[in-house]
N, C-alpha and C positions, 0 to 999 in steps of 0.2 A: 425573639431568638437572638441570642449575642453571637456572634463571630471570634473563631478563637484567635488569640494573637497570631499565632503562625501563619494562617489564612489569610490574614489581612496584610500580614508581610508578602508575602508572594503574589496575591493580587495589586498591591503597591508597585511590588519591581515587572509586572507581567505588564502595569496599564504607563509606569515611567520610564521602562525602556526604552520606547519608540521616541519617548519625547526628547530623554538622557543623548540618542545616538542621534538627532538632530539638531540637539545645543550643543553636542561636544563637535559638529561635525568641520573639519577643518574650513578657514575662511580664507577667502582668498582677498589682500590688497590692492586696491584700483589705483595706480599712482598718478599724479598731476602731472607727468608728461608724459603726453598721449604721440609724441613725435615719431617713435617709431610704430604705433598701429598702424594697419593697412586695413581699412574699413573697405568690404569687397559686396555690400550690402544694394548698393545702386546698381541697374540695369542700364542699358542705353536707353530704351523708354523715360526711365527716369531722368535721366542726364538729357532730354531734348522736350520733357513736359512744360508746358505752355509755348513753348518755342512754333511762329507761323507754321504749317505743313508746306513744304516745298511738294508743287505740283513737277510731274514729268516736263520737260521742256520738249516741245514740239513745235516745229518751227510756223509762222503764222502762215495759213491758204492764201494763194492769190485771189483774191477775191474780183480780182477783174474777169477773171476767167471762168465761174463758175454760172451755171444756170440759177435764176432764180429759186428754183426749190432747195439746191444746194445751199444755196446763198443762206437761206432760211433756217435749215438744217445744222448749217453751221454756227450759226446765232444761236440756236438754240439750245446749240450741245453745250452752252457754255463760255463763248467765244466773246460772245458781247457783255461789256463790265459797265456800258455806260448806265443811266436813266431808262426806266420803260415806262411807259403809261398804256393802258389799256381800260375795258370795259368787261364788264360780268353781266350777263342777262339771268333775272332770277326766273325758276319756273314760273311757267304764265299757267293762270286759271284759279290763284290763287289769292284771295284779296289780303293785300298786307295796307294797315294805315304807315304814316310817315314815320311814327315810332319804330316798327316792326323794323322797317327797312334800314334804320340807324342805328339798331339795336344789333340787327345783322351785320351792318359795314364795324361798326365798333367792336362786334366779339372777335370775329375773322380779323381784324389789326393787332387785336391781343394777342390769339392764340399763335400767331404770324409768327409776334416779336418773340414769344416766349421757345421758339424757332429757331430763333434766330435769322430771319427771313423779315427784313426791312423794308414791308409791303404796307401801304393804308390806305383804305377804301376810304369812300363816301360815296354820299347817296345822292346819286343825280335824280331820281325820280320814281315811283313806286316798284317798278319792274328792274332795276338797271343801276348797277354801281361801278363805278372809276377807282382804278388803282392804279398808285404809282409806287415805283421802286426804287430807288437808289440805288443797287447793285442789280444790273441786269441778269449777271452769272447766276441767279437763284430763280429765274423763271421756270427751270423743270420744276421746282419745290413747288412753287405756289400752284403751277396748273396741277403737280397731284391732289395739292389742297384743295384747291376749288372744286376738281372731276369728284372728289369724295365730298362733297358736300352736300345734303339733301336741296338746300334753299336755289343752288347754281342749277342753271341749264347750259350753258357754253361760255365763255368769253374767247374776248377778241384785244388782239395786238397788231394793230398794224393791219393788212387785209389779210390775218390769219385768222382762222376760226377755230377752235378748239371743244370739241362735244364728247362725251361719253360716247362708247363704242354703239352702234343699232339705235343711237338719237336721229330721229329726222331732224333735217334742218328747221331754222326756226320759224321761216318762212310758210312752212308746211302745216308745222306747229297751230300759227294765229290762222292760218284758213281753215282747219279740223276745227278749231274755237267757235270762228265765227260759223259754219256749219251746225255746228249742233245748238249754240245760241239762236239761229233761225229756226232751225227743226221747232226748238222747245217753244218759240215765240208763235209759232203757227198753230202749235198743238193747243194751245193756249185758247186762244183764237176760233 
């Protein structure tokens, strides 16, 4: 079926109008001196992006005057910027070869750094890994890291202990072990 001329005209100007009224549509010139723009497009966010975070200033504690848990307390909040080194006790009951245990200390220094938390373990022995820190200000971070850890049971800094909340101590710990290790050896028997 042919199309009569007419029809074909009006469907031309019905489908080139739209196009007509945005080729013809007035243009506007960008001119190469941009001196008087006022570009109002940046934020103060913007205008101080990458810039250090300035912490509150708060004047330092006398630390001579505090009680030892104070003392502690205050290290911890943040206070202490030096070097830490500490210990991680992995759960016990569990038998890990030398692998296991390096495999452990080495993901935990990965996942650390990718943290930004400049913590690295090693492995002093099948049960038990050493970590040391460069910036002490990050030790709340790593102890959530470690308390969320399956492989961790506690560590220690200093004569500070740190356990998940309703853990017995670890001392408690190896004497339930060795308890039911006799029981089974008797049954045995």
């Amino acid at each position: 079926m042919a199309w009569p001329p007419c029809a074909l005209v009006v469907l031309f100007l019905v489908l080139a109008g739209p196009i007509s009224s945005v080729a013809g549509a007035k243009r506007y010139a960008i001119p190469d001196d941009l001196r008087d723009v006022v570009e109002e497009e940046e934020d103060e966010d913007w205008r101080h992006w990458g810039a250090p975070a300035k912490l509150p200033h708060r004047p330092p504690p006398d630390l001579s005057r505090m009680d030892p848990a104070a003392l502690r307390a205050e290290l911890l909040r943040g206070g202490q910027t030096g070097p830490s080194l500490g210990f991680v006790k992995l759960r016990l009951g569990v038998r890990r070869s030398q692998e296991d245990v390096m495999g452990i200390a080495t993901r935990w220094s990965r996942v650390l750094r990718t943290g930004s938390v400049a913590a690295k373990f090693v492995a002093v022995d099948f049960g038990t890994l050493m970590f040391t820190m460069e910036r002490g200000r990050d030790i709340l971070e790593l102890k959530e890291f470690i308390l969320g850890q399956p492989e961790a049971y506690e560590f220690k800094i200093g004569d500070q202990v740190f356990r998940r909340p309703g853990d017995p101590p670890l001392d408690q710990v190896i004497e339930m072990l060795r308890k039911e290790k006799m029981n089974n050896s008797e049954d045995e028997l």
